[in-house]
N, C-alpha and C positions, 0 to 999 in steps of 0.2 A: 458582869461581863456584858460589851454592849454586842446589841441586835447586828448580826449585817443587816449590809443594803439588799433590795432586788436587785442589782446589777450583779453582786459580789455571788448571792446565790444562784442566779443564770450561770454565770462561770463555771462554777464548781459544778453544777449540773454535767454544763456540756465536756467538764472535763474527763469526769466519770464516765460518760455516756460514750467518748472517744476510747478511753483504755480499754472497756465492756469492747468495743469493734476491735481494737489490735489486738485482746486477747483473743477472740476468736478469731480473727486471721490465722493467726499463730498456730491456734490448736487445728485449723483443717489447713495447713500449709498454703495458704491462698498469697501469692507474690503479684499479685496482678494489679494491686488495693483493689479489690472489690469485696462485697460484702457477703459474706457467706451465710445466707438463714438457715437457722436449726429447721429439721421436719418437724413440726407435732403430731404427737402419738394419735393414730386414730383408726378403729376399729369399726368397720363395717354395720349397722347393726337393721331390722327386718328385712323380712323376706325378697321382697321385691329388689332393694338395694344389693341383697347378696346373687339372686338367681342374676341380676345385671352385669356383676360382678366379673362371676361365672364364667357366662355369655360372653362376656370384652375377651375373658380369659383365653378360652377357646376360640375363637373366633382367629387371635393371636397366633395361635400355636399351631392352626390349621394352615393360614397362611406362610408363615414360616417351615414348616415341613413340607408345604405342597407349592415353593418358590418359582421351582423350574416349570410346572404345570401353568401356574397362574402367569407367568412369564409366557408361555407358550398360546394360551387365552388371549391374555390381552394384544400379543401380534396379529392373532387371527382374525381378531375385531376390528383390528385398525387397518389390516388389510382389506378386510370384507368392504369396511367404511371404504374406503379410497376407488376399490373397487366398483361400490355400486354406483359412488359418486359418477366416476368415470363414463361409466353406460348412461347413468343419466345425463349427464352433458354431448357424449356421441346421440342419445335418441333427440335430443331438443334442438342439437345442430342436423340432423339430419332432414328434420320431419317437421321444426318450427320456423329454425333461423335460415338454415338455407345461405345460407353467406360462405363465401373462398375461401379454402382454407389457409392461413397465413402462418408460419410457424413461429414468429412473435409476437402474437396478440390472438386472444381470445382462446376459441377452442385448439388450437394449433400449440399454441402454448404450453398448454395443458400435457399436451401430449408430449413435446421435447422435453417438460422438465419431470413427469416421469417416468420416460425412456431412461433421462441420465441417475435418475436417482435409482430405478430397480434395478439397471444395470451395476453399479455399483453394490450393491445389496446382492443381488446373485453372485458376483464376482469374489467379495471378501466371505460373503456367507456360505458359500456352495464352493466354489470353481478355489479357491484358495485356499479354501479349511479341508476338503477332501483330496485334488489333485495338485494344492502347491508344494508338499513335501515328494510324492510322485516327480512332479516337472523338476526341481531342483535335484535331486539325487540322479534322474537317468538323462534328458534331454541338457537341462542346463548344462551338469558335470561334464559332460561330453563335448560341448562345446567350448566351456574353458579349457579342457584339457587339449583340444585339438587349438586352439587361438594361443595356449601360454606359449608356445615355445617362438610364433612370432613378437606377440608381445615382449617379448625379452632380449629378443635384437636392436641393437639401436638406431637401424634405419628403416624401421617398421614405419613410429612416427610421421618421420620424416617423409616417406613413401605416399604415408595415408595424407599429408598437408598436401602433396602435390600433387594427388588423383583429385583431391577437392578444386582445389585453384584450376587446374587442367578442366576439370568441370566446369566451374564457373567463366572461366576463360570461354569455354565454347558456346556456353547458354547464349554470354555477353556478344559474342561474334555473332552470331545469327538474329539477335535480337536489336541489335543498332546496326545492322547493314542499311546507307541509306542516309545515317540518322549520327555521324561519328559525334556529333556536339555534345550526344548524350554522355558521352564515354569521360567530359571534362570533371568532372565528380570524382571521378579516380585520383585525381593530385589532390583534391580535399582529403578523401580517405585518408593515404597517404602521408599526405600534413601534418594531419592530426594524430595520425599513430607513430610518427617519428616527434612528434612533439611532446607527447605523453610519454617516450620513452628515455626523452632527454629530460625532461624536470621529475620522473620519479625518483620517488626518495629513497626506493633500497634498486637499482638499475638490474645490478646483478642477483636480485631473489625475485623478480617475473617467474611467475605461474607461464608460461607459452601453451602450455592446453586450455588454461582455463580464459586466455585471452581468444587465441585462434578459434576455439568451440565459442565462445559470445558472438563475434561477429557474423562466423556461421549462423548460426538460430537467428541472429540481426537478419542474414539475409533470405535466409529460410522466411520469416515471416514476413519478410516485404516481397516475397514472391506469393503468399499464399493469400496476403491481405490487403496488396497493393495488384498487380496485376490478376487473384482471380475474383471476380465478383463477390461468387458466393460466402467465400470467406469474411471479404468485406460485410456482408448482410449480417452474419453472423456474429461476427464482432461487435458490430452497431448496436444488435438487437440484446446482447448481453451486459453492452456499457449501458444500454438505456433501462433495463431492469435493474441493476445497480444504482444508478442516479434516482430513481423512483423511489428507489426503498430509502436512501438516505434522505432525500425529501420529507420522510415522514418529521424527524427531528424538525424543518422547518414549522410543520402545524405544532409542534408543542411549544419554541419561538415565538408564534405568532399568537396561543394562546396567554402566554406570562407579558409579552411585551407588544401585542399589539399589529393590524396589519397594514399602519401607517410606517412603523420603523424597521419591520421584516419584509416585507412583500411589496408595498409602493416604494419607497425609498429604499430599500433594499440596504440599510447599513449593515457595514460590514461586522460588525461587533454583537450585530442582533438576527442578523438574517445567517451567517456562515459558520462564528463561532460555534453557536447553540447545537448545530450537528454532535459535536464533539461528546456535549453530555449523552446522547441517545445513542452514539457508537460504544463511546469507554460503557455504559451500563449492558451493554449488545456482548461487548465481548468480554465478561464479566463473569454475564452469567453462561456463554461458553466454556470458557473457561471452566467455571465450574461445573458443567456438565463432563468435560472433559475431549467435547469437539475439537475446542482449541487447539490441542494437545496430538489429537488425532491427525489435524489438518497437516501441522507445523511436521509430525514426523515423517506421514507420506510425501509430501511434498519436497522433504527433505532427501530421502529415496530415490525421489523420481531423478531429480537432477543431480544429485550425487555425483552419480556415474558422468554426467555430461561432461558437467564444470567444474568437478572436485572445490563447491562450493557449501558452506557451512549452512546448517538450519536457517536460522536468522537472515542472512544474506537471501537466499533462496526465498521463505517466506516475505520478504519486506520486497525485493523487485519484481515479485507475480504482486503484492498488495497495492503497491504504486498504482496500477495498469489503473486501478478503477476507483482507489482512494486519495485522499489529498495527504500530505505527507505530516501532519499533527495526528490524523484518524490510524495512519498505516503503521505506525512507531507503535500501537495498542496493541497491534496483532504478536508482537514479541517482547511486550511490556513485562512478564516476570524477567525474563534472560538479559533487557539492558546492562543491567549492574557488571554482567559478566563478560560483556562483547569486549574482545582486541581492536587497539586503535584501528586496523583495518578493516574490519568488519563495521563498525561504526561511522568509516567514510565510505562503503559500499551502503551503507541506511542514509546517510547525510547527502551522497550522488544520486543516487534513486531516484531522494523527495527534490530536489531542484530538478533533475531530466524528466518530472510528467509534474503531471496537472490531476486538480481533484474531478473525480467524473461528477458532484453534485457541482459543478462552475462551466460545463461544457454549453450547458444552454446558453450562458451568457456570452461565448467566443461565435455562437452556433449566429446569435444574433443579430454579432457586428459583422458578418457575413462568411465565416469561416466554414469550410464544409467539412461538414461531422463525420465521413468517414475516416478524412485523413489525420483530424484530431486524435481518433479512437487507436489508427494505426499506427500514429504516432507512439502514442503511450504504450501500445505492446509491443513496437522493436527497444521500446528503451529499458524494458525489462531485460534481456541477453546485454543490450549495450551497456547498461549500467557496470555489469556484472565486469565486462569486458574492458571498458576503460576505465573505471574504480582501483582495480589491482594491477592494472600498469602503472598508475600515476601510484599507489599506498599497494603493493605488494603484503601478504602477509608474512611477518615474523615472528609471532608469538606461536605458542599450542593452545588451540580455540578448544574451549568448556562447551559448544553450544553445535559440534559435529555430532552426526547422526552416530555415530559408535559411542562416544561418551556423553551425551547430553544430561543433564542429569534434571528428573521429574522434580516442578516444584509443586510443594503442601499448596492444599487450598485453605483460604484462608476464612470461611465462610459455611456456614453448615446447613444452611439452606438456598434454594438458588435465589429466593424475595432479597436473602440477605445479602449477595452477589450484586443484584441488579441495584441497590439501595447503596450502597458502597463504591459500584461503577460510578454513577451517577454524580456523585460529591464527589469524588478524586480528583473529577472533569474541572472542578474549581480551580484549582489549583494549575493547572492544565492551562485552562482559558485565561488567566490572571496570566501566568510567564508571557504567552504569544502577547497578550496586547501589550504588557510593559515595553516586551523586545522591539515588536511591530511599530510602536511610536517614536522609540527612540533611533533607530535605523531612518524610519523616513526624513527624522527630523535632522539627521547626520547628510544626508543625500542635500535635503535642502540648502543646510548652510553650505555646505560644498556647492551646488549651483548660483549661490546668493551670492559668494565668492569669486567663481569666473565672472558669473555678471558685471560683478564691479570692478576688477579689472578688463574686463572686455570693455567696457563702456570708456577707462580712460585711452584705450586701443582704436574707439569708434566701433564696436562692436558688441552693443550690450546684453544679446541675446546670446551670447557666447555660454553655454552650459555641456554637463557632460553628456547631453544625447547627443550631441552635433559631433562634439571630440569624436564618440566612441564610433559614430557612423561616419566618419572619415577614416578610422580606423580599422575596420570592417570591410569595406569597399575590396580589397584584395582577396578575403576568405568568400567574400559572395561570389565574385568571379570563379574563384575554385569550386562553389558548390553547384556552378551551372548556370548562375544569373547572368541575362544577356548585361553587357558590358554598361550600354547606355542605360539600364536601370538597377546597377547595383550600388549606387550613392541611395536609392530612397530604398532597397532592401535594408542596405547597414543602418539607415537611421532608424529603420523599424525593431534591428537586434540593440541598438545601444537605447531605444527607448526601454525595449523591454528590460534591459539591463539595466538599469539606473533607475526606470520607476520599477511596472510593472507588466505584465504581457497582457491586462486588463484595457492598460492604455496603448499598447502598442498592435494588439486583434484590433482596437475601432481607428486609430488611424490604419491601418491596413485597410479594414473596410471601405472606407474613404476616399482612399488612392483606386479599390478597386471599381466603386462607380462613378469616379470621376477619369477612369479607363488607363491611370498613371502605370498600373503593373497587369503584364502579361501573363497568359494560365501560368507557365514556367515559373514564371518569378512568385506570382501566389501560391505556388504550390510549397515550393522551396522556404518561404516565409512563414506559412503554415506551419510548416514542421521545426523550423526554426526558433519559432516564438515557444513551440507547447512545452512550457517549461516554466521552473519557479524561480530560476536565475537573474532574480532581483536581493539588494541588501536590505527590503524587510523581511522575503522569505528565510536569509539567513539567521533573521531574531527569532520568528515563527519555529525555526528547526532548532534552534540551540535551546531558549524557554520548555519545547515541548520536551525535549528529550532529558534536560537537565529538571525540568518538576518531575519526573518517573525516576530519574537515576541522577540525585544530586551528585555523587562520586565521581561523574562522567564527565562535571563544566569544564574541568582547563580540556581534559581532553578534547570536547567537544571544539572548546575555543579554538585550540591548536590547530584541528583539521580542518576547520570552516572554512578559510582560504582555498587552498587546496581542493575541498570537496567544493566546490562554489566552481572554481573553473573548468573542476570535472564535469561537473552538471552543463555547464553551457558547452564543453568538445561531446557530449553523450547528444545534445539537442543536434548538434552541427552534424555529427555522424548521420543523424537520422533523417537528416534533411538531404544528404549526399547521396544515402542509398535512395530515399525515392527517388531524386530528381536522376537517377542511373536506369531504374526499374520501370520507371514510368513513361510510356510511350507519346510520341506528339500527338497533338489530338483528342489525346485524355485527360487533360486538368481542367482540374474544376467539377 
């Protein structure tokens, strides 16, 4: 009999070697292919090894029966901590530093954020777990019982829209006596909500609460953040804590790639994308904490009642305010799979009517002012909500309401393992946006390359679609309040930003502003007009990002792109109509 070879006996080896794993697969039912190791038998043996043993034993058992105790400890220590902290920062501002007290920055800071955090904490802790079942059983019940029997007449409604209008009618009459020019904004409004009422897709399933209550809170907060100061400070000084923190993702950017391609040259693919990993690992390991979780249902709660708007919808237009629209889709990343086509053009409106707060420095730069930026993005939060379900009413029964939402598994058993998992998912994330992102620009191009060269045999070779769309324009700007004689260079700055970017369209803004082309009015209006992602590579940004988390969602996504894209740009317009209505002569700028 001849010898085998060494190769023929490596085979056989490794073949034995594979059966030896599938049969113990088999025998510990392991379906995952992993490899399941036998324990070896093994017995403790001297003194010392066993008294240690013991010790680990106990030590276990103490802990575990004395849970609620040691829970109770360690509050009390991390309170003490924060506490003493606390004092010592008041003695060293007192008695060292000596400086104004500022309530965002510094020791001032300190103090607002935890004013908001202990308030919350005594609120859920104390005030709701001992007097919320109290308040609900005698106060609350008493007042629905006394409110159901109007709520049930069918001119109650109707009653409550025209005390509000009647109100706002009167604010408006005292507020532009003087001043009627202000009042031209009104035919925008107008415009645009009869215009959204004639291209929606189901006409006759309008929400009319949950449209009428958006424009409300639209103009609720451009009274409270456009006319009152303080609100505005407030606003500012919360978008700029937000942008600070996601800045950090730029230092880990600039340590992998460099502070020649993140921070002097600022490319886009090295200095913006990279956020993305340090957010998706952020909310990862929330998530797995189960903050996430927490946030998404109070918040759901709160506005409920307002908007009779779903979890998701509700989390993603508060998420906008201060994230860019790849990072805000994370905040509702397990429930994509589950969102109804309208619910996913209320996410897809959203991320085109605002702007990321980590990109505000760069509009802040080409001369754009940060307040109005800031107020921008939080009237588009109600507006969203509000012109999204005129244009995509919903039709389905939504999985992702706060009565039936339903809790997803974590998927991760420790929070390292969370934030490690975050992190790599972002791959895949970052890969969609820039495939999309290239090929959208590159689609824009050939379309300008195109009018070019028929424009040129016209005698006209600059002929592209910024010029088209801001001849096109010219009539909505007039509606939005821009004096006459300068709404041809407003419209070329919405069809710039429509066609490129609002990145190109703030620094020509800028531009025009020191070379004195456009008036406060007209800057103001254009401001608010621009803050927005209503360009077609943000539309590949929004379909890549949504469709790597929720591959099942692309034709849907495809489907409503259109649609959500011209929502995004009547959500911008709205917001530019209510300031330039709210805001007084005198005051731009």
């Amino acid at each position: 009999m001849e010898e085998s070879s060494p190769e023929t006996r490596k085979r056989s080896v490794k073949s034995e070697v594979s059966l030896e794993l599938s049969d113990i697969q088999k025998e510990k039912g392991n379906t995952n292919g992993q490899v399941v190791h036998e324990l070896l038998d093994y017995e403790p043996n001297g003194w010392f090894e066993q008294t240690m043993l013991k010790m680990s034993t106990s030590t276990e058992d103490f802990v575990k029966k004395n849970s609620s105790a040691m829970k109770i400890i360690v509050i009390f220590l991390i309170n003490a901590l924060v506490i003493g902290f606390f004092f010592g920062c008041l003695y060293y501002w007192l008695n060292i530093n000596k400086q104004p007290l500022e309530l965002c920055n510094g020791f001032g800071s300190l103090i607002a954020l935890l004013s908001i955090i202990y308030f919350f904490v005594i609120y859920f802790q104390i005030v709701k777990r001992f007097c919320g079942k109290w308040f609900e059983e005698t106060i609350w019940r008493r007042i629905e019982s006394s409110m159901e029997p109007l709520l049930k007449k069918v001119w109650f409604p109707w009653l409550t829209a025209a005390v509000v209008l009647a109100a706002v009618a009167v604010f408006l009459y005292f507020d532009t006596r003087g001043a009627t020019d202000r009042l031209t904004p009104l035919i925008a409004i107008a415009f645009l909500l009869i215009l959204g009422f004639v291209f929606s897709a189901h006409p006759g399933r309008v929400n009319y609460r949950t449209v009428s209550v958006g424009l409300m809170i639209q103009f609720l907060f451009g009274v409270i953040f456009i006319r009152w100061n303080t609100g505005r400070l407030a606003l500012q000084c919360f978008s700029d804590k937000v942008a600070t923190f996601l800045t950090y993702g730029v230092d880990g950017a600039a340590f992998v790639f460099g502070d020649l391609l993140v921070r002097t040259e600022g490319v886009f693919a090295f200095s913006t994308l990279p956020v993305i990993f340090f957010f998706s690992m952020l909310v990862e390991v929330l998530f797995f904490w189960g903050a996430l979780q927490w946030f998404c249902l109070k918040l759901g709660h709160l506005l409920r009642g307002a908007t009779n708007t779903t979890v998701c919808e509700s989390v993603i237009c508060v998420g906008n305010i201060f994230l860019g629209m790849s990072e805000s889709v994370l905040l509702v990343k397990p429930y994509l799979a589950l969102l109804t086509p309208s619910e996913l053009h209320v996410i897809m409106s959203s991320g085109f009517a605002t702007v990321s707060g980590t990109i505000l420095a760069a509009y802040i730069g080409f001369g754009a002012e940060p307040a109005h930026l800031v107020t921008a993005s939080v009237m588009s939060a109600p507006t969203a909500i509000c012109y999204s379900k005129l244009l995509m009413p919903e039709t389905r029964r939504s999985l992702t309401r706060v009565d039936n939402i339903q809790s997803v598994e974590r998927q991760d058993q420790s929070a390292l393992s969370a934030a490690t998992r975050g992190a790599t998912n972002g791959i895949a994330l970052v890969l969609n946006i820039i495939a999309n992102l290239v090929a959208f620009v590159a689609v824009v191009a050939f379309v300008n390359g195109l009018l070019g060269y028929c424009g040129g045999l016209l005698g006209n070779p600059d002929l592209n679609l910024e010029w088209i769309l801001g001849k096109v324009f010219i009539p909505l700007c007039w509606m939005m309040g821009v004096p006459w004689e300068e709404c041809e260079l407003v419209g070329s700055l919405i069809g710039l930003k429509t066609v490129v970017n609002e990145f190109v369209a703030y620094q020509r803004m800028g531009e025009m502003k020191r070379d004195g082309l456009l008036s406060g009015r007209s800057e103001l209006i254009a401001t608010y007009a621009l803050c927005g992602f209503t360009n077609p590579s943000s539309a590949g940004i929004m379909i890549g990002a949504i469709a790597a988390i929720a591959p099942q969602q692309r034709e849907t996504l495809s489907s409503l792109a259109l649609r959500a894209f011209f929502a995004g740009c009547g959500i911008c317009f709205l917001n530019a109509s209510v300031a330039a209505l709210l805001m007084p002569e005198g005051s731009f700028g």
